[in-house]
N, C-alpha and C positions, 0 to 999 in steps of 0.2 A: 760593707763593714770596714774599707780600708779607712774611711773620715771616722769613721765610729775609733778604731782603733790606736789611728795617729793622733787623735786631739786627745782621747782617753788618757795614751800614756802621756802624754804632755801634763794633763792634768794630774796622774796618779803621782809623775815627779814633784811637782810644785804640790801639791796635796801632804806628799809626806814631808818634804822641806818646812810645812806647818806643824804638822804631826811633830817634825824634830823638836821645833822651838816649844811647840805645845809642852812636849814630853820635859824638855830641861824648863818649863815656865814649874809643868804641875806636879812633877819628883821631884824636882829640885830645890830650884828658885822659891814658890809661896812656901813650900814644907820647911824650908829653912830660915827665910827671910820675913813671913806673915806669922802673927800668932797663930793658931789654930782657928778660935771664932773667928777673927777676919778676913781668915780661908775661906771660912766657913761660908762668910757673909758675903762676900765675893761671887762662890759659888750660887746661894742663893736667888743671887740681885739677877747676874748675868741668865739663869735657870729661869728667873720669873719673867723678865725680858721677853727672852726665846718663846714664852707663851703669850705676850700679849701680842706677840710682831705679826701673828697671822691675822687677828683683829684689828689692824693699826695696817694694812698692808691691804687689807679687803681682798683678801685675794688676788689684789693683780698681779701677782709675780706668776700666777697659775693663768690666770684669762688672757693677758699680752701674749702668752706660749700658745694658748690652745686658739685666738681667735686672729692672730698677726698676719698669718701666712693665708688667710682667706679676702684680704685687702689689695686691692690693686693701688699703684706707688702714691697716686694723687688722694686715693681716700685713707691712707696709714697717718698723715699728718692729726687728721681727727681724729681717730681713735689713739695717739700717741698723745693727744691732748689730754681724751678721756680718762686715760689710764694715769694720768700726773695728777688729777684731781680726786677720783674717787676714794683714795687713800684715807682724804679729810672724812670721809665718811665713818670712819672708824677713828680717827685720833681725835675730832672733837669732842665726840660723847667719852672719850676716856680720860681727856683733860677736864670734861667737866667735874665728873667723878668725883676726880682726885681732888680738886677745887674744893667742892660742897662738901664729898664725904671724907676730907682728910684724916680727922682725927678719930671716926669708929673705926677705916680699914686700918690704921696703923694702930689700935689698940687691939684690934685681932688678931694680926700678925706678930703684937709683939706678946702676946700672951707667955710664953715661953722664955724668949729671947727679946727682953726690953733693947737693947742696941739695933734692931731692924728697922724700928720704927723711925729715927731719923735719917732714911736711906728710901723711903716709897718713891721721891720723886728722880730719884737715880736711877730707878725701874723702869719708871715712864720713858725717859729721852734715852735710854739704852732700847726698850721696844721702838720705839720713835727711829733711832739708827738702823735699827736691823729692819724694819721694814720699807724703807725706802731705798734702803741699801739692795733688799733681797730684788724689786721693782726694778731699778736701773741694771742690776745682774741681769732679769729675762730679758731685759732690750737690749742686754749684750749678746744671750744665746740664740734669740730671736736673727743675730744675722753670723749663727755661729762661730763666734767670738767667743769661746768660754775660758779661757786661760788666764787672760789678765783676771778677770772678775773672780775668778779660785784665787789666784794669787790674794787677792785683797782679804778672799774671805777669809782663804788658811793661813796665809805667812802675816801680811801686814799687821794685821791686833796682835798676834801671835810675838812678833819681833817688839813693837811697841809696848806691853806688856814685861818682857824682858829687860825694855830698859829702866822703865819706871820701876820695876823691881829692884831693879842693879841700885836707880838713882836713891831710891829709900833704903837699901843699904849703907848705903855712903849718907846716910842722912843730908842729901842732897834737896829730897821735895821731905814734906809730913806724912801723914800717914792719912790725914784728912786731904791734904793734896792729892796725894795716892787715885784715892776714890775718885775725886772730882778728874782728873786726867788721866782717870779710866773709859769713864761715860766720854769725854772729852774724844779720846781715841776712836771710838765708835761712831763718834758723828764726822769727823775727821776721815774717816773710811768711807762712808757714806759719799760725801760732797767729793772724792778722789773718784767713784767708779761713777759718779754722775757726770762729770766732765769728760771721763774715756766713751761714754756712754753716747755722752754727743758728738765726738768724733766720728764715732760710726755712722748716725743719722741725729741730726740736729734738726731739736723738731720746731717747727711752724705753728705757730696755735691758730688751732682753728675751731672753735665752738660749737660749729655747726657737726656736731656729734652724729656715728653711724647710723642706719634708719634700723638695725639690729640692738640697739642701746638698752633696753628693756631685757633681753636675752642675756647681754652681757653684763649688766649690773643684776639678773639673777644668779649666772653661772660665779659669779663674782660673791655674793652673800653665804651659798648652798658651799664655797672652797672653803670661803673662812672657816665652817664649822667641820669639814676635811682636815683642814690646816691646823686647827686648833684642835683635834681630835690628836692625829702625829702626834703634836710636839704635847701632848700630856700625857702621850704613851711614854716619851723619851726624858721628860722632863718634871712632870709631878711630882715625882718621888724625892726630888733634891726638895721641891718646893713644902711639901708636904712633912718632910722630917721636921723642919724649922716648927711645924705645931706640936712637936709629941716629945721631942729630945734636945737637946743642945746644940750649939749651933756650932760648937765643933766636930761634930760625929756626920753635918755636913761634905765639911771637908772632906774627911778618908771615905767615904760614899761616895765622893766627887772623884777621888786619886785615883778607887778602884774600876768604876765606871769609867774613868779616862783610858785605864790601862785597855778596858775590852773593846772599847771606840776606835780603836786600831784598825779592826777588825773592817768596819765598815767603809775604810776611807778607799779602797777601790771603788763599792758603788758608788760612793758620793763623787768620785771623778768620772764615771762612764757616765751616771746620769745628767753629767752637764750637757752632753751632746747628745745620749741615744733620746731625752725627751722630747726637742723639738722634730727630731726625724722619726719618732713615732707620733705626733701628732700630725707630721704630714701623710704620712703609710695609711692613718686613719681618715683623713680628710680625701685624700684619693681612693679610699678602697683596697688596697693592696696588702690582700689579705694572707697571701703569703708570705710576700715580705718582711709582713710583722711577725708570724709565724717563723720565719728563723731568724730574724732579730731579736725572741722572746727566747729562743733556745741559745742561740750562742752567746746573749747578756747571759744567762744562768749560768750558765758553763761555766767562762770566764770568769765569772765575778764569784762561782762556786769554790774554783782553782785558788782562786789569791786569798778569799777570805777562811776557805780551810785551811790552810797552810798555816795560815797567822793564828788561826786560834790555834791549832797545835803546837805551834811556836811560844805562845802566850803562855802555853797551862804550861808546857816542857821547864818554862823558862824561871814560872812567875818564883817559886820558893829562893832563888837565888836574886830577882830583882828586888826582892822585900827586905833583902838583908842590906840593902842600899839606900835603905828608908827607914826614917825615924820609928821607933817603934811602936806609937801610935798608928801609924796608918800601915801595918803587916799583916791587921787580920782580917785582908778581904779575898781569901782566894774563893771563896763560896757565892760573893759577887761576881768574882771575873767573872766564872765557869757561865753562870746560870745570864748574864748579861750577854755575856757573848756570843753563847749558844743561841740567843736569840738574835744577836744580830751576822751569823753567819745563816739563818733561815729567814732574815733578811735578801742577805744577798742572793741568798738562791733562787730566789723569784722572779731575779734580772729587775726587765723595765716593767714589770706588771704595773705597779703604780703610773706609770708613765702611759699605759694603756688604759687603764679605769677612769683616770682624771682626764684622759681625751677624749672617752667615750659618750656615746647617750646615755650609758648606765651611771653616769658620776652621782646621780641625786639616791638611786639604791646604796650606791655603797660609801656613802656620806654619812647615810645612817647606819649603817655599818659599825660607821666611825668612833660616833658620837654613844651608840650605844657602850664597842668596847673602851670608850676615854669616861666612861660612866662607872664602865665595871672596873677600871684601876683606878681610880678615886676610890672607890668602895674597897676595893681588895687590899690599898695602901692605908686605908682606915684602919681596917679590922685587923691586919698585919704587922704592919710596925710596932705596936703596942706592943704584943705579944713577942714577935722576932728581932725587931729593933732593925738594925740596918739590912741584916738578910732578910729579910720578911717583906723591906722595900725591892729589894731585888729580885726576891722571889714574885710580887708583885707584878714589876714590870716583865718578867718572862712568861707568865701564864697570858697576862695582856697580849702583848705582842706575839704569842705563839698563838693566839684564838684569832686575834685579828688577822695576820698571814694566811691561816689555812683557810678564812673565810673568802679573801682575796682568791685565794687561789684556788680555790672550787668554783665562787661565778665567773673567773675568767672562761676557767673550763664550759662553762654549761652554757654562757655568752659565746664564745667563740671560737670555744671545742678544742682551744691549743690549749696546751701544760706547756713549761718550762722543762721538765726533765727530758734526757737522751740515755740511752743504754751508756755514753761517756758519763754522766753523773753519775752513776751507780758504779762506776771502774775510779771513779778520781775519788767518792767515798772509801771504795776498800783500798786502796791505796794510804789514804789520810788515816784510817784505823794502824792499819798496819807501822807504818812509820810512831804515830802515837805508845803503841805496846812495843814496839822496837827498844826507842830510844827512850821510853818512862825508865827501862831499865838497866841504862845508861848514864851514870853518875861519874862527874868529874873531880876530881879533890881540888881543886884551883880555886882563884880570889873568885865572887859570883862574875865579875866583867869578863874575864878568861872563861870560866864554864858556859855562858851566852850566846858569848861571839863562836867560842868551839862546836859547841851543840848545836846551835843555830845553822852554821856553815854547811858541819854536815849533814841534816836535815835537810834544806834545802839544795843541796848538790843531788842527794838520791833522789827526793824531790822533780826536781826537775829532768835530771837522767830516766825518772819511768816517762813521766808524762811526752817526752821526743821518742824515747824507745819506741813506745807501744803509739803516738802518733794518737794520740788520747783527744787533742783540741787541735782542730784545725788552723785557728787563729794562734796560736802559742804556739806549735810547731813553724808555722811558716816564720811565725816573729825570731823564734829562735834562729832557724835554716838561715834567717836573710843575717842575722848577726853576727853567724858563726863563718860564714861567706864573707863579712867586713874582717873580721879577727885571720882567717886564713891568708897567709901570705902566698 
């Protein structure tokens, strides 16, 4: 757990270092500098993207992880070939698409919101980026490298975004620039971790493809529809609004869903590292291994992201008043967003376990049936709830899909996630919440925040050393309070 835990925190720093710029890009920056719809349509572009990138990517960013570490050094060259190619497999047929059917899918999309429709092909080479991008990442994690490639994912668009915002303030680029040296930035990201990339291992082309090539261009087809299942549980719902309501009501959907995205940027940095070291635990057998590698992910990742959603709800009526008053009225999104993505995190590496396992093709359909049933539920919803009805949307989604995960782990491999410590660092998290709900400061909202926050987490972490709650967080704590003592 020591690699698990030093590369983690390495990335959970550089992870929020994005989170910050993100945070001054998406309170700040667009809310003040974008109109509203082009918030809006921002949101949407980058949101539709994020769903084609697992179709345009064919899964390799999943199959490079699950089948790397089974190659011995002479035959990685071929399959690092495979993996550069099979990508086409998905971007041609979605260039052709766009080609033939350009002008019915952009009168669909723009049913609504006529301004969409000259923006489809901004969609395309934004999936186009993130999917070659997400590909060059696993061949960073693949030789445990995960740092830099965070870095690019979370700070570098994050920082670049800031500036092209600053520069269109200063009426420096258009606003038609804007866009186009948005997409621009993406591809720009892209060709930056392709080159660190082959620092690590600079690949050989070589043709003659592994004699396992059939298994991996299946495991490769059966991801995409894993991959593209995810990201419409996380993402439909931006996509989605764009047919029922305006394209600014995008935006504050976007702001408040940002705020509760907080939440999950621990796991997004443990899992840069605990998934190739569970794909190897699964490749070798070592079945306990992964067993308290499944408990102590949960823990861990339990610990940070309860914390932050109680920090969030504590927090949010006083960061709202820091925000235009268009985008104030989503505390009914945070709540229901983040709750689900703090039962996210509780799962630890589950995901990281399914997608390495023999059971990938069960719970693929798993997948696609619940990316079926939020589509449906964001249908019948929106209309009626308007933006919470999307939110409510993605919580029922993702609370059905979770619990399904994580009962076939159970019945597959007889492990759960929970320890008697998750049920002690719950009432804890309750506790602290009914504490300090009742705890109100009269100060500007930045002063009640920073106060609230501090002390929160100071008790916070005072029970969890006390009571010796988490293994890995006491020791991490003991070693730094050992640097700090003179």
């Amino acid at each position: 757990m020591g690699v698990v835990l030093k590369q983690s925190i390495q990335n959970v720093v550089v992870t929020y270092l994005g989170f910050l710029f993100g945070a001054m890009n998406t309170l700040f920056l667009y809310t003040k500098i974008l109109e509203d719809e082009y918030y809006g349509l921002v949101t949407f572009i980058l949101a539709s993207g994020a769903i084609l990138m697992p179709l345009m990517a064919f899964g390799v960013h999943n199959t490079l992880v699950k089948f790397y570490s089974n190659y011995q050094d002479k035959e990685k060259d071929a399959f690092l070939t495979l993996m550069l190619l099979v990508p086409l497999l998905g971007i041609i047929p979605v260039a052709l698409i766009g080609l033939i059917w350009y002008e019915p899918l952009g009168n669909l999309v723009s049913q609504v919101n006529p301004m969409v429709k000259k923006y489809l092909w901004y969609i395309f080479f934004v999936g186009l980026a993130m999917a070659y991008f997400e590909v060059f990442y696993a061949w960073c994690k693949v030789h445990l490298k995960s740092v830099f490639g965070n870095f690019m994912k979370e700070v570098f668009g994050r920082i670049g975004v800031s500036i092209l915002l600053i520069l269109l303030y200063f009426d420096v680029i258009s606003l038609d620039i804007f866009f186009k040296c948005l997409v621009g930035l993406y591809l720009l990201r892209t060709v930056i971790i392709k080159i660190y990339a082959y620092t690590l291992r600079f690949p050989k082309l070589d043709f003659h493809f592994p004699a396992n090539t059939k298994e991996i261009l299946s495991y490769s087809f059966l991801i995409i529809l894993g991959g593209s299942a995810a990201l419409i549980l996380l993402e439909i719902d931006k996509v989605m609004l764009n047919q029922f309501i305006s394209i600014e009501n995008v935006a504050y959907y976007g702001v408040a869903v940002y705020i509760a995205t907080v939440i999950i940027v621990p796991s997004r940095a443990m899992h840069q590292i605990t998934y190739p070291l569970t794909a190897e635990q699964l490749n070798s057998g070592d079945h306990s291994g992964l067993e308290t590698l499944y408990q102590k992910t949960s823990l861990t990742l339990f610990i940070a992201s309860g914390i932050l959603f109680v920090l969030i709800i504590l927090n949010l009526n006083d960061l709202y008043l820091l925000l235009p008053e268009a985008y104030r009225s989503g505390y009914t999104i945070v709540f229901l967003v983040g709750l689900a993505k703090v039962f996210d995190s509780l799962l630890g590496n589950n995901n990281s376990i399914l997608y390495n396992s023999p059971y990938y093709k069960t719970v693929l359909v798993f997948g696609v049936c619940l990316a079926a049933l939020t589509i449906l539920l964001n249908y019948l919803l929106i209309p009626v709830l308007g933006l919470e009805g999307a939110a409510l949307a993605s919580f029922v989604s993702i609370f059905v899909f979770n619990l399904t995960k994580l009962l076939f782990v159970k019945q597959k491999f007889g492990i759960l996630p929970f320890s008697k410590a998750t049920f002690k660092v719950f009432a804890v998290l309750v506790l602290l919440g009914v504490l300090f709900d009742m705890l109100q400061f009269p100060f500007h909202p930045i002063m009640n925040i920073v106060l609230k926050s501090a002390l929160i987490v100071i008790m916070y972490v005072g029970i969890l050393y006390r009571f010796d709650i988490s293994e890995d967080v006491s020791g991490f704590l003991s070693k730094w309070l050992k640097k700090k003592t003179p």
